[in-house]
BAFI-3210 file (N, C-alpha, C; in Angstrom, 3 decimals, decimal comma, padded with zeros to 6 digits):
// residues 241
n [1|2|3|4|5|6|7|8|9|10|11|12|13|14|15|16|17|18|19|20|21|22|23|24|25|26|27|28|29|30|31|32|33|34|35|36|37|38|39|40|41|42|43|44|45|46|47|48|49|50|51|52|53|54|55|56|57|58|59|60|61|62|63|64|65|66|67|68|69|70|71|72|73|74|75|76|77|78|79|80|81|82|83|84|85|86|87|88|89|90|91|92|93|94|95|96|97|98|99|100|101|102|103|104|105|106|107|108|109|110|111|112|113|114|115|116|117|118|119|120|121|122|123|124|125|126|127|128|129|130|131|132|133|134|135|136|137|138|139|140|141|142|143|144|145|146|147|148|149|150|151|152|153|154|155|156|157|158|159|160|161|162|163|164|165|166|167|168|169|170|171|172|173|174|175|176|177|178|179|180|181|182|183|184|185|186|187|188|189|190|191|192|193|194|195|196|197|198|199|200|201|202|203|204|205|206|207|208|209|210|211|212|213|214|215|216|217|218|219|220|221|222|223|224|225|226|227|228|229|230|231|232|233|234|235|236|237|238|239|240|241]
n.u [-069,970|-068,546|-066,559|-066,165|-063,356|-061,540|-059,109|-056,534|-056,832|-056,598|-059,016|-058,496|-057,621|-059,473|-061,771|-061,057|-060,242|-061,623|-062,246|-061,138|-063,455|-065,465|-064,811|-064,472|-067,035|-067,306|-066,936|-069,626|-070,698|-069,600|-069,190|-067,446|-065,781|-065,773|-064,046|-064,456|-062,319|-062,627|-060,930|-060,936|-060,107|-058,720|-058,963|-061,243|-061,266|-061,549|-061,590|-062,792|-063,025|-064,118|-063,387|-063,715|-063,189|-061,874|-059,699|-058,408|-055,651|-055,330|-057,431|-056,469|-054,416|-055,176|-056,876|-055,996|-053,548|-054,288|-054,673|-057,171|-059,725|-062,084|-064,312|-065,593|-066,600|-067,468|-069,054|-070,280|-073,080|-074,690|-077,585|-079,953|-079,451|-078,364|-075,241|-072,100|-069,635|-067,735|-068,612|-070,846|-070,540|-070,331|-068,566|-071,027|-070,195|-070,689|-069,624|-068,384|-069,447|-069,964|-071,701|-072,985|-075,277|-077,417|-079,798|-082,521|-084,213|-087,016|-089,720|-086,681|-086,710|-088,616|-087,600|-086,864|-088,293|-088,006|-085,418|-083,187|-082,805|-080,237|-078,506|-078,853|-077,510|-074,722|-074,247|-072,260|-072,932|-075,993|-078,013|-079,565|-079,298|-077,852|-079,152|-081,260|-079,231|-079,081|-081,853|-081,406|-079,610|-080,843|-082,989|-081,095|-080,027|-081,589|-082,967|-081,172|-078,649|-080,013|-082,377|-082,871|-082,096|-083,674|-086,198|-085,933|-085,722|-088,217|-089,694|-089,342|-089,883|-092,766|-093,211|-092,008|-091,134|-089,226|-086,427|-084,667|-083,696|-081,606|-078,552|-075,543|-074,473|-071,705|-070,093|-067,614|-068,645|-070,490|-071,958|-073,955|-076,147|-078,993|-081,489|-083,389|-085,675|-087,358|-088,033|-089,069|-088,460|-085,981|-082,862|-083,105|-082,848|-081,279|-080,705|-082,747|-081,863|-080,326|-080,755|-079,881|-078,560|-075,428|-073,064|-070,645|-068,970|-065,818|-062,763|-061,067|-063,119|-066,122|-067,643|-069,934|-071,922|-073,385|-075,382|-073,422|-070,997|-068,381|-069,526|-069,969|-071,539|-071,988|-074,087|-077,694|-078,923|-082,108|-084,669|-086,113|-085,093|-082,773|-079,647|-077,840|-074,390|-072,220|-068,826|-067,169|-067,324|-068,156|-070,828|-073,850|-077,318|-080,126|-082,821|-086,257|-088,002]
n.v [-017,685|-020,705|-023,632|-027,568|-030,125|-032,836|-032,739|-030,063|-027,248|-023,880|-020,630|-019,187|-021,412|-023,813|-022,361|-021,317|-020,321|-018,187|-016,789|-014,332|-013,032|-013,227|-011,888|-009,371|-008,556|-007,123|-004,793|-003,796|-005,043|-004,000|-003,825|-004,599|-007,701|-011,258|-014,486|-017,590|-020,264|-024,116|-026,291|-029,764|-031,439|-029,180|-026,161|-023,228|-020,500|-017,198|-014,551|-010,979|-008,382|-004,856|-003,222|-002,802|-005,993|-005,686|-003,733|-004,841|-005,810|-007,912|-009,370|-010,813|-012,148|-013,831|-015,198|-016,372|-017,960|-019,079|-022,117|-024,632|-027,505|-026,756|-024,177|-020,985|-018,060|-014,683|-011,715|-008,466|-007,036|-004,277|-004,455|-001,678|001,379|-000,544|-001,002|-000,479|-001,724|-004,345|-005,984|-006,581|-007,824|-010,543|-014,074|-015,527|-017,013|-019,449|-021,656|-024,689|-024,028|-022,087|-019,298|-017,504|-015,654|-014,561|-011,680|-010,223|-009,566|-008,938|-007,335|-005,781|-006,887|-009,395|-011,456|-011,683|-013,304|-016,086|-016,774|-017,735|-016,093|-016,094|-016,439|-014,354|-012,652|-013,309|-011,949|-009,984|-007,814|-006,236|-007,252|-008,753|-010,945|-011,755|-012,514|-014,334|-016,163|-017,137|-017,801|-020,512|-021,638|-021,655|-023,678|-025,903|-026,214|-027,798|-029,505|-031,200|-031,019|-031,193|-031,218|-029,040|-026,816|-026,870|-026,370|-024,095|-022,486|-022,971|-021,393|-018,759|-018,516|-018,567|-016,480|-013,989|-011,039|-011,784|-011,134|-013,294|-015,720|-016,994|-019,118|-020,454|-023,012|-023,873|-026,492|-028,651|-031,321|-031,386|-029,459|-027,156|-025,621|-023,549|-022,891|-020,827|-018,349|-015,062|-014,113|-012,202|-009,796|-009,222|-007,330|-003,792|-003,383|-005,588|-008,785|-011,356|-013,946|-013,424|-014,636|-016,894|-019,804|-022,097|-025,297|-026,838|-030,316|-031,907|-032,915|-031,322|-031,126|-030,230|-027,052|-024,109|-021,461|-018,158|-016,227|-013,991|-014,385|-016,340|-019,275|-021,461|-024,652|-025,702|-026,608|-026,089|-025,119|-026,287|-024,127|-023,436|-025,545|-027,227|-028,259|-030,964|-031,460|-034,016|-033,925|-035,904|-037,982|-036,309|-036,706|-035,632|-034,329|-033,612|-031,728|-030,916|-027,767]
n.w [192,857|193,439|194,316|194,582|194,805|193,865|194,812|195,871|194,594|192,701|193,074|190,103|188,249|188,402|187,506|185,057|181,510|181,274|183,630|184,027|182,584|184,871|186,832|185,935|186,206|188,677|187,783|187,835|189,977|192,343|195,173|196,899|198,044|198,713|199,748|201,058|202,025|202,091|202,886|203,317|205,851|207,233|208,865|208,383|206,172|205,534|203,636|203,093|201,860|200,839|198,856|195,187|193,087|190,989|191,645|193,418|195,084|196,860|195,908|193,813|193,945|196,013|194,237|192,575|193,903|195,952|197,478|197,379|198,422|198,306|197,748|198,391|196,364|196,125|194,713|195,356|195,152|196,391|198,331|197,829|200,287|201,991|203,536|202,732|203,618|205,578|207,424|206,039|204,249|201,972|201,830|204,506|207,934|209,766|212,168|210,900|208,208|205,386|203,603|200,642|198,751|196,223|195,239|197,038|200,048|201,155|203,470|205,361|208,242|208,068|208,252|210,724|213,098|212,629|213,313|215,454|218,878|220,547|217,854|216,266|217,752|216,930|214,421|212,213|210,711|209,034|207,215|204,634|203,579|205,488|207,533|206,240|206,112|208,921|209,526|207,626|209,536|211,838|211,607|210,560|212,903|213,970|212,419|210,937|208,016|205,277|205,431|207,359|205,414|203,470|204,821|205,993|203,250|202,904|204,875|204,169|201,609|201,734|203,618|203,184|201,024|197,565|195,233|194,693|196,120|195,654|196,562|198,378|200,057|202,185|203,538|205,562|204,310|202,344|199,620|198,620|196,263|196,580|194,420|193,329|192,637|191,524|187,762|187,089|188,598|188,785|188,804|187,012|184,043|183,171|181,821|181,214|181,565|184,477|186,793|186,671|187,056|186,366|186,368|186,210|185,343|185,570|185,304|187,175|189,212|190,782|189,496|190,259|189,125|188,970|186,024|183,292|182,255|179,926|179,662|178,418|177,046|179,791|182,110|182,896|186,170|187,163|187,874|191,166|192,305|194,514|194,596|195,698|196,335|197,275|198,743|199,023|197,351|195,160|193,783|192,633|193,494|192,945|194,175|194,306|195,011]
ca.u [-069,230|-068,011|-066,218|-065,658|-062,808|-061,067|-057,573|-056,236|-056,942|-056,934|-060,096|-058,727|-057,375|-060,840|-062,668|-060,738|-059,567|-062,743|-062,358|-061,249|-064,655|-065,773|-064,308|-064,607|-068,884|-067,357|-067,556|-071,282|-070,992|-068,574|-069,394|-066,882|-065,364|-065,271|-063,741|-064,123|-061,959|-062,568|-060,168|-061,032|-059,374|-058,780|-059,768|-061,841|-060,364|-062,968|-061,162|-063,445|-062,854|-065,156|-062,844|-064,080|-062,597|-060,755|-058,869|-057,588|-054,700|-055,529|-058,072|-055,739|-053,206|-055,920|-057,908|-054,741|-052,327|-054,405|-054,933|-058,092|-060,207|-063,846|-064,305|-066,978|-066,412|-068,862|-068,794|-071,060|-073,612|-075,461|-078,696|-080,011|-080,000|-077,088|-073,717|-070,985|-069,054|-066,722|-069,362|-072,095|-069,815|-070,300|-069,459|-071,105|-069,897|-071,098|-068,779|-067,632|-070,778|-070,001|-073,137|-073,210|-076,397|-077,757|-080,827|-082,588|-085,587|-088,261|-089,145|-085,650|-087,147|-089,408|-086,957|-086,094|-089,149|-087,396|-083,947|-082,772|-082,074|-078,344|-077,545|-078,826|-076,080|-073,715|-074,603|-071,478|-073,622|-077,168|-078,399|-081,114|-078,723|-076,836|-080,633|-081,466|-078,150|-079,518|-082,932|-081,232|-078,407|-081,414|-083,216|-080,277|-079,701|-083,221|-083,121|-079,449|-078,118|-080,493|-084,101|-082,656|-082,165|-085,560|-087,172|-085,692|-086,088|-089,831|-090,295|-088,296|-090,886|-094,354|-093,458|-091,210|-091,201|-087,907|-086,423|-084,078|-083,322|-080,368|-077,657|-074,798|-073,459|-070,243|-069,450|-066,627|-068,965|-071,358|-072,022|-075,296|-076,632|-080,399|-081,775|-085,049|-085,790|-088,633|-086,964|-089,680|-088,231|-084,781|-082,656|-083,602|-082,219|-080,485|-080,696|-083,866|-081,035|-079,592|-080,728|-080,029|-077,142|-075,214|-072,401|-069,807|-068,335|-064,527|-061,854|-060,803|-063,765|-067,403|-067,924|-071,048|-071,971|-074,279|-074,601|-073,050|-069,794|-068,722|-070,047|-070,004|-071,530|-072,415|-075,631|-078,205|-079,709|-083,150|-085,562|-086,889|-084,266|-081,440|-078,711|-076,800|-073,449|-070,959|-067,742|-065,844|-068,006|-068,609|-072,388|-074,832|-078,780|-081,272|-084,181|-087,910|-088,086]
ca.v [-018,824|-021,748|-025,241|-028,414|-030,856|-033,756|-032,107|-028,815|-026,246|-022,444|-020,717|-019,265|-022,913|-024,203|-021,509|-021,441|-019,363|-017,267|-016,482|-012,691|-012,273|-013,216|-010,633|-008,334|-008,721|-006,417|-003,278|-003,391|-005,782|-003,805|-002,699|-006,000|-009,240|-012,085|-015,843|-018,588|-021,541|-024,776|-027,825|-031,187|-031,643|-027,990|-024,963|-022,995|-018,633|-016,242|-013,123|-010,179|-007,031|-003,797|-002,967|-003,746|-007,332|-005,391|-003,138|-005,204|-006,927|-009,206|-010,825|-011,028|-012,726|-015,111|-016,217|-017,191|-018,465|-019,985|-023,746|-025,379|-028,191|-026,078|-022,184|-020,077|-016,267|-013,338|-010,161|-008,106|-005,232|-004,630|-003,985|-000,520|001,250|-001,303|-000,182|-000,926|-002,421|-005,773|-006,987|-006,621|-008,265|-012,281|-014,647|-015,605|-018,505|-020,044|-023,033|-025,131|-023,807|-020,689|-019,194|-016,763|-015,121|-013,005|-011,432|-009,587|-010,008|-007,786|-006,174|-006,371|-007,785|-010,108|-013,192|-012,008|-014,153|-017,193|-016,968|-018,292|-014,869|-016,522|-016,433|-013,271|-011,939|-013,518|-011,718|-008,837|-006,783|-005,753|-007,493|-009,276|-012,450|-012,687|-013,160|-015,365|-017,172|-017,598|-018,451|-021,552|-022,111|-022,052|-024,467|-026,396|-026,625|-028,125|-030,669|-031,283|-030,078|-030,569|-031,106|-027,636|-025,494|-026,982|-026,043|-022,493|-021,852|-022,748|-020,858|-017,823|-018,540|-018,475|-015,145|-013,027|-010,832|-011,828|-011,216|-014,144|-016,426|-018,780|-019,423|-021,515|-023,222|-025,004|-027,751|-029,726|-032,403|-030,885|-028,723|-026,695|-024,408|-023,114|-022,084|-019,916|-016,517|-014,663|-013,662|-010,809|-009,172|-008,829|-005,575|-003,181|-003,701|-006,969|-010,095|-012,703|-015,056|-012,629|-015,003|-018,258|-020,980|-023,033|-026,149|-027,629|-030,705|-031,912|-033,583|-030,523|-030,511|-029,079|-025,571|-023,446|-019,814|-017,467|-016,411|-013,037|-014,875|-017,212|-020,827|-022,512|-025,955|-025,777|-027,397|-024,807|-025,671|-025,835|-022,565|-024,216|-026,835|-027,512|-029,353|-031,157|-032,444|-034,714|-033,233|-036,629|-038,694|-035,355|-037,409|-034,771|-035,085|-032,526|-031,674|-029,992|-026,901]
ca.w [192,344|193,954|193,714|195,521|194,103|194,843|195,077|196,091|193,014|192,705|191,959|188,595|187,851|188,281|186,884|183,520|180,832|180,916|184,711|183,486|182,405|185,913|187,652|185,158|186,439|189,461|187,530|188,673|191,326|193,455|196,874|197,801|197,435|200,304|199,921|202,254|201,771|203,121|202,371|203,521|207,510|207,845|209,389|206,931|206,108|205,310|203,449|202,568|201,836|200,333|197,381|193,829|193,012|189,974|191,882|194,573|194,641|197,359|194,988|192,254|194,859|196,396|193,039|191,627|194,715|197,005|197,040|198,220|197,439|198,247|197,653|197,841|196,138|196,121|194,369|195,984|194,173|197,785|197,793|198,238|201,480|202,943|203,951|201,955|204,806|205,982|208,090|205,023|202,647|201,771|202,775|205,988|208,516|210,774|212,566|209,726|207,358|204,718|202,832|200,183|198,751|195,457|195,256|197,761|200,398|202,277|204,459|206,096|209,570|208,240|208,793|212,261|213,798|212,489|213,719|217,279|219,084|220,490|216,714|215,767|218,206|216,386|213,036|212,110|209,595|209,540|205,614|204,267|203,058|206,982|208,329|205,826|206,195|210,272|208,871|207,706|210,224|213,214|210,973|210,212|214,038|214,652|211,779|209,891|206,597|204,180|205,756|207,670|204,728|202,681|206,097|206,096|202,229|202,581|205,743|203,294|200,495|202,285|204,795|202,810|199,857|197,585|194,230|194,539|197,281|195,033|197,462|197,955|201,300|201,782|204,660|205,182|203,666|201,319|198,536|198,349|195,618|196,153|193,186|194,018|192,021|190,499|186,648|187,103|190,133|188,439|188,777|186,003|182,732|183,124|181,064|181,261|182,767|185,531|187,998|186,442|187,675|185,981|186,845|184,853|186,134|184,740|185,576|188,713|190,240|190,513|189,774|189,734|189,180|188,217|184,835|182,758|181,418|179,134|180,362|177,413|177,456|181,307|182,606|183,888|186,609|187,120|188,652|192,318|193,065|195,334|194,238|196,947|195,739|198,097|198,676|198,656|195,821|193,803|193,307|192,394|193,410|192,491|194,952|194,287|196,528]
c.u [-068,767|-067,747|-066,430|-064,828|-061,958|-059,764|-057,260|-055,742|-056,719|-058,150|-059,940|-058,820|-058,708|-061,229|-062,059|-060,407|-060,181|-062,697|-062,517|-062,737|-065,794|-065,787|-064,397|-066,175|-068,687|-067,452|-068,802|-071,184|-069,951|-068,593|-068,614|-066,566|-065,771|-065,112|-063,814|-063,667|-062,093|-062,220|-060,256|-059,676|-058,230|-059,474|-060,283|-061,447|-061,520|-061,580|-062,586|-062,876|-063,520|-064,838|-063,611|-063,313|-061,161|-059,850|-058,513|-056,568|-054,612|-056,457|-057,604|-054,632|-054,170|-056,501|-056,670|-053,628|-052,916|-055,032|-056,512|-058,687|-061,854|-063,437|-065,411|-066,649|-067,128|-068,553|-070,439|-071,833|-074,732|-076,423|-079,475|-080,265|-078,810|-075,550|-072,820|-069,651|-068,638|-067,541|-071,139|-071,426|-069,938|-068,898|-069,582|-070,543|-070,386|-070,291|-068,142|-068,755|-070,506|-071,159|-072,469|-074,945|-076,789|-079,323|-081,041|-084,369|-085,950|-089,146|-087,660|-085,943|-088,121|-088,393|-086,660|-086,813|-089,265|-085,875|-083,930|-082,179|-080,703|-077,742|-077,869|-077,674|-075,080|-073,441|-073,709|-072,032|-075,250|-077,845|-079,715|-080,408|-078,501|-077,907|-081,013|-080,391|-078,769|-080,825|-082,405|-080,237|-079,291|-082,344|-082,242|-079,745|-080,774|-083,367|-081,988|-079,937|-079,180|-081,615|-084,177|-082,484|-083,609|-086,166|-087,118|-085,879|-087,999|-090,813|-089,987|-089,648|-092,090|-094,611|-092,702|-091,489|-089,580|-087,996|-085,903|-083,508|-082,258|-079,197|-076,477|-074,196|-072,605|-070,220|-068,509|-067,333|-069,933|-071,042|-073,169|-075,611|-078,141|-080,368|-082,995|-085,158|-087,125|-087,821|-087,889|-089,106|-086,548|-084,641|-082,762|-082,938|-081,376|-081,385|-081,675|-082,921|-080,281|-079,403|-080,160|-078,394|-076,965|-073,990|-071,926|-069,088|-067,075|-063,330|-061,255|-062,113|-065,472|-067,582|-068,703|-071,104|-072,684|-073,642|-073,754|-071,220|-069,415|-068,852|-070,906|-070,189|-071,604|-073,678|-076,420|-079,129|-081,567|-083,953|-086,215|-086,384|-083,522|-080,790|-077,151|-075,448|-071,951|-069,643|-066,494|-066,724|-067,817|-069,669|-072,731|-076,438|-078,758|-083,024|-085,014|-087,621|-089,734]
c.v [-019,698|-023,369|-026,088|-029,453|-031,678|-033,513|-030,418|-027,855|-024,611|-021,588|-020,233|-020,877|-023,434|-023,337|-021,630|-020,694|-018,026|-016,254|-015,008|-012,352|-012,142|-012,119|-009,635|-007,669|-007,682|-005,199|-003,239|-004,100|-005,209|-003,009|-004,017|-006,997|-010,298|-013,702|-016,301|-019,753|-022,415|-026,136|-028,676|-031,102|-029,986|-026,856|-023,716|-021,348|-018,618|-014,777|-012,473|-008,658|-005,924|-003,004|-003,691|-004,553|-006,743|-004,869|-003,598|-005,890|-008,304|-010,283|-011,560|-011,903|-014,143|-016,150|-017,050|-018,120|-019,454|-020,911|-024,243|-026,644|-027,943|-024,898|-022,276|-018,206|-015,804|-012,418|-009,817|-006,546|-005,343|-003,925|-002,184|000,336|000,448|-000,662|-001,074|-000,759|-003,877|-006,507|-007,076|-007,574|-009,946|-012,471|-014,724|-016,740|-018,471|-021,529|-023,544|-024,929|-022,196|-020,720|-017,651|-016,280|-014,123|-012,944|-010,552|-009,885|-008,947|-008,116|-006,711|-007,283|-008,749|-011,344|-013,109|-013,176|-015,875|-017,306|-016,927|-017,053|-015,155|-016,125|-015,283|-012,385|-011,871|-012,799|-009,882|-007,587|-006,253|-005,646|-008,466|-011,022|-012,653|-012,828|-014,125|-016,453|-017,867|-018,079|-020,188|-022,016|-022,952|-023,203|-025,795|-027,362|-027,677|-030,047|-031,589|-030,382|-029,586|-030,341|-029,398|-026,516|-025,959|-026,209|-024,351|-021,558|-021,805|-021,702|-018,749|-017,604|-018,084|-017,202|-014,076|-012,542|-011,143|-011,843|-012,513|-014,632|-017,620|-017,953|-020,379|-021,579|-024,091|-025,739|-028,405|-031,357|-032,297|-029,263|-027,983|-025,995|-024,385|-022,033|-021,745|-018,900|-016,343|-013,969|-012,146|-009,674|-008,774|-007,670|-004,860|-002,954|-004,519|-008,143|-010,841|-013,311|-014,718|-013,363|-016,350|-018,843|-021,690|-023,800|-026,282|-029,056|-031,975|-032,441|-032,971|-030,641|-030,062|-027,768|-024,987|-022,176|-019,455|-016,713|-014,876|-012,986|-015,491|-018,534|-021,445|-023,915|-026,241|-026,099|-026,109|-025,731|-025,182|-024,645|-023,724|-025,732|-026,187|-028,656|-029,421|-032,019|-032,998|-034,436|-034,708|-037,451|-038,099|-035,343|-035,601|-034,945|-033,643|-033,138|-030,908|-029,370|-026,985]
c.w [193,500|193,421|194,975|194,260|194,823|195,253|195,052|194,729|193,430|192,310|190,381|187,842|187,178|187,382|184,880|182,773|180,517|182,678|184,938|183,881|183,844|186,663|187,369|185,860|188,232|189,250|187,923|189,582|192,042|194,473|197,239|197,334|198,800|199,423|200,880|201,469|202,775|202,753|203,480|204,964|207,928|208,151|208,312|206,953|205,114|205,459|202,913|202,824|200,632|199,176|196,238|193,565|191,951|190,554|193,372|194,234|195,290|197,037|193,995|192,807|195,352|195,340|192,706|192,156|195,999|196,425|198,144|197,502|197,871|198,453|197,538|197,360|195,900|195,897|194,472|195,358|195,851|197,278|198,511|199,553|202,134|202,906|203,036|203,034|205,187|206,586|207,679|204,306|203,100|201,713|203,778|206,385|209,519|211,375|211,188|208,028|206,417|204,124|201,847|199,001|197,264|195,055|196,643|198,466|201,565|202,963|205,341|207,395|208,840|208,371|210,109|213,583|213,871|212,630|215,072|217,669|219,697|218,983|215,927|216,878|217,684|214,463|213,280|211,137|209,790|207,445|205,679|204,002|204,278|207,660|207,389|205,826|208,079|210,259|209,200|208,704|211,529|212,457|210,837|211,924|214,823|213,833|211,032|208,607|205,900|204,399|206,489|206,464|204,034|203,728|205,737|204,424|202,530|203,768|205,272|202,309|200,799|203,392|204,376|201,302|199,122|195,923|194,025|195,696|196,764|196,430|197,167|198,826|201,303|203,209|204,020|204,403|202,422|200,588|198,701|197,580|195,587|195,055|193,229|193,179|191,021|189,321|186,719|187,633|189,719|188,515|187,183|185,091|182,365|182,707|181,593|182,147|183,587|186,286|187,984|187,102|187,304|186,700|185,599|185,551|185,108|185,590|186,750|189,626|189,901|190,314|189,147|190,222|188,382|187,151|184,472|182,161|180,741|179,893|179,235|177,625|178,819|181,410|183,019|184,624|187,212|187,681|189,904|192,179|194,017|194,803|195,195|196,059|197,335|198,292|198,614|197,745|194,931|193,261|193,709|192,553|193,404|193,338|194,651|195,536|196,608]
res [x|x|x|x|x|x|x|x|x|x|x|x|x|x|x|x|x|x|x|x|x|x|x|x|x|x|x|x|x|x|x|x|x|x|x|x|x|x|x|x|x|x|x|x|x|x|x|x|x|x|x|x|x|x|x|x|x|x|x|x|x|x|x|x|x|x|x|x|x|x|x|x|x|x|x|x|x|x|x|x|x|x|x|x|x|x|x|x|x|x|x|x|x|x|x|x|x|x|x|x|x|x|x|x|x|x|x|x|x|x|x|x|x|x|x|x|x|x|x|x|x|x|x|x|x|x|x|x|x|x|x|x|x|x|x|x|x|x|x|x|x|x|x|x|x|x|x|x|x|x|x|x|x|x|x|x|x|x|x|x|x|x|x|x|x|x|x|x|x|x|x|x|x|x|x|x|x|x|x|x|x|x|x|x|x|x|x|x|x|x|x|x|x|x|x|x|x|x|x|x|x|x|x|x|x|x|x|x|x|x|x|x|x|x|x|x|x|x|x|x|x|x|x|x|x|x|x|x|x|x|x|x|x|x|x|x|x|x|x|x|x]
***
């Protein structure tokens, strides 16, 4: 999940009266939580921690008390084989750049031949999303924002095996949600639309998230886009991956 809005919100606020059911989606997703906030002319906080979202209190303290006007939150089902550990857990940052990640991609090294080895130093975990998050960052460093992540999804697409490559990065000026996934490749006995992503956008703000709650009347967005949205307009474009 994540927002961007033009004034300092909370993510229940945003999220809405359904938010419960959100969180609730950590009984299976819980090897973790992590937030990064990042409000407009400040310095951006990156909590995470390896508790299930339900039984923390510092998520139940942050969703509800802290103010921003961009979030990104991640409840984390890791993928098999990975440590259920603080420096596995979403999200990632990079300078003023958060990323979070669902799905999963193989062989673990095959992205390492596209990441700038300076910034694989800088990588606290040892996952398949915090190399694909440096994928696009060394990409990102080569070309800007957006021609850098197209670059790094398609260099993602054409050398890697992956169930789902949707994403979602935050800057102090942009929005990002890649939306990538094979519905085949889903984990085993979950919903046709496991992978899918929808938006709602309302008088607080933008906010999009994958599906398994109520999101009533929400847009879905398409299978093989990116949708860049402006963090001070709120304008929305939709790109062909």
């Amino acid at each position: 999940m994540g927002y961007v809005s033009s004034h300092e919100v909370s993510i229940e606020e945003i999220a809405g009266a359904s938010f419960q059911e959100f969180s609730d989606l950590s009984e299976k997703h819980r090897d973790g939580w992590g937030i990064a906030t990042s409000s407009t002319g400040k310095p951006s906080n990156l909590i995470v921690e390896t508790l299930p979202a339900k039984e923390s209190s510092q998520y139940s303290h942050l969703t509800k008390e802290v103010l921003s006007d961009g979030a990104l939150l991640h409840l984390r089902w890791a993928t098999s084989g990975l440590a259920v550990v603080e420096g596995n857990t979403h999200p990632f940052e990079f300078e003023n750049i958060s990323f979070i990640h669902n799905g999963g991609i193989t062989p673990l090294d095959s992205m390492d031949q596209f990441i700038d080895p300076e910034l694989i130093k800088l990588m606290r975990g040892n996952t398949d999303s915090e190399k694909y998050f440096y994928v696009l960052i060394t990409q990102i460093k080569k070309l800007g924002l957006i021609a850098g992540i197209s670059a790094g999804v398609k260099l993602i697409k054409e050398n890697c095996n992956y169930s789902s490559i949707n994403a979602m990065i935050l800057t102090s000026d942009s929005y990002v949600i890649i939306n990538e996934h094979n519905y085949g490749k889903r984990p085993k006995g979950e919903a046709e639309d496991y992978y899918d992503l929808f938006y709602r956008k309302d008088e607080n703000g933008i906010l999009v998230a994958s599906s398994g709650w109520n999101q009533k009347n929400w847009k879905r967005i398409e299978n093989h886009q990116i949708l860049l949205i402006d963090r001070k307009s709120l304008s929305l474009e939709a790109l062909s991956i």
